[in-house]
C-alpha positions as CSV (number, residue, x, y, z in Angstrom):
1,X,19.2,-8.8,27.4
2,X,15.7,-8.1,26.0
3,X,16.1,-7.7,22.0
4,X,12.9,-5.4,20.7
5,X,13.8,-5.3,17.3
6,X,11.2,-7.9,15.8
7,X,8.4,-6.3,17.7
8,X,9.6,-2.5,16.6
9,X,9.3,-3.9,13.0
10,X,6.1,-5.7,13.9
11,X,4.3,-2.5,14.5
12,X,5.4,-0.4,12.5
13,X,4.4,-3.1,9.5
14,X,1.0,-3.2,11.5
15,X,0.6,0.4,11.4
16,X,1.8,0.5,7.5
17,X,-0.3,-1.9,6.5
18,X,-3.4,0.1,8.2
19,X,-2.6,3.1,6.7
20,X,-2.7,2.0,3.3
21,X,-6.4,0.3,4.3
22,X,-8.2,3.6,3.5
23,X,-5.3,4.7,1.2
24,X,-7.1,2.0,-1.7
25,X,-9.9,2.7,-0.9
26,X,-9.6,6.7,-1.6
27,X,-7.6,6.4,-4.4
28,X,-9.5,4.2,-5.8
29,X,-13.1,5.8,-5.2
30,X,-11.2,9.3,-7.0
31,X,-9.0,8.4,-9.2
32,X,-10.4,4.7,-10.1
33,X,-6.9,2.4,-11.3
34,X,-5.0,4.8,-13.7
35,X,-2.4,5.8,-11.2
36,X,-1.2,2.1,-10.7
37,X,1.9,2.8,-11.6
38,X,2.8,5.4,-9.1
39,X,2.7,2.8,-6.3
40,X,5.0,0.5,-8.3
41,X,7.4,3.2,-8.6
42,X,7.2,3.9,-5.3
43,X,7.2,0.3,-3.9
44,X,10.2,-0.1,-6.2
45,X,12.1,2.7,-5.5
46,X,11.8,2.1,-1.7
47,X,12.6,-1.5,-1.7
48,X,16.2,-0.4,-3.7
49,X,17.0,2.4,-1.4
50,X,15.9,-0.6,2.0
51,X,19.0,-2.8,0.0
52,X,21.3,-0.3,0.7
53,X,20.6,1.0,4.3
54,X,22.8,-0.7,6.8
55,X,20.3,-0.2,9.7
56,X,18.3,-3.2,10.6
57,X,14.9,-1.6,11.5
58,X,14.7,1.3,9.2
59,X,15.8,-1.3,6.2
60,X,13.3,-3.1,6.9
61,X,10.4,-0.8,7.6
62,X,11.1,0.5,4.0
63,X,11.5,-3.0,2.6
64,X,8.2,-3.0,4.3
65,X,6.8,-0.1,2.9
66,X,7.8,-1.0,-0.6
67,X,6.3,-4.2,-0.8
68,X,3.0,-2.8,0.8
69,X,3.2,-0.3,-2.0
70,X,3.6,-3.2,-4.4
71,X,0.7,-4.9,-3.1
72,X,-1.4,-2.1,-3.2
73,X,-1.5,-2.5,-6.9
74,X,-3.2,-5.7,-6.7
75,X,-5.5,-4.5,-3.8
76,X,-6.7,-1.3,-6.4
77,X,-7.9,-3.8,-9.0
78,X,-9.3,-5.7,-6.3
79,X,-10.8,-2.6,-5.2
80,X,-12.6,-1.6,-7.8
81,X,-14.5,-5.3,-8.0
82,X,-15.7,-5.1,-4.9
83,X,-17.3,-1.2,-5.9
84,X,-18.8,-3.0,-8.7
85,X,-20.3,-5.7,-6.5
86,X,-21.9,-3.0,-5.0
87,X,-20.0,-3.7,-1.5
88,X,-17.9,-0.1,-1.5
89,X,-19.8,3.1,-2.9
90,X,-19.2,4.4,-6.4
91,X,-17.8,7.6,-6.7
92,X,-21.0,9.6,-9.2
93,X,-18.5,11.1,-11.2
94,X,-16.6,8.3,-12.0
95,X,-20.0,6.2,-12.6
96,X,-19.3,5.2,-16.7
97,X,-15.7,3.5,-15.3
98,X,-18.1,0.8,-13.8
């Protein structure tokens, strides 16, 4: 028998993942870093609800989506280097954060 669990949870952490690409990126071009904390809120939050769902693939497409959340954080900051390195534009209203 052919188990497709791993693979289900393979995507869908592939497609998370690439969703949240442009999701930095955005956030960070309007809103610069200031709403860090909203993604570690959310990446907590849907980590503890992932502990207590019994279902193998949607636990761990939210454990998924919590710790991408988490991440994000990290990626923001990193984010807003590379704008001022000139490799991402800046966004002209935001241009005395840089």
């Amino acid at each position: 028998m052919i188990h497709i669990t791993g693979i289900l949870i393979a995507i869908c952490s592939f497609i998370i993942i690439g969703i949240f690409h442009p999701i930095v990126i955005k956030t960070e071009y309007y809103t610069g870093t200031r709403f860090w904390w909203v993604f570690l809120v959310l990446g907590i939050a849907t980590i503890i609800i992932a502990l207590f769902i019994a279902e193998t693939i949607l636990s761990s497409i939210l454990g998924v989506l919590g710790a991408t959340m988490l991440w994000t954080i990290k990626e923001l900051f990193e984010q807003r280097e590379r704008v001022k390195k000139g490799w991402f534009p800046k966004n002209p209203k935001r241009e005395k954060e840089y």
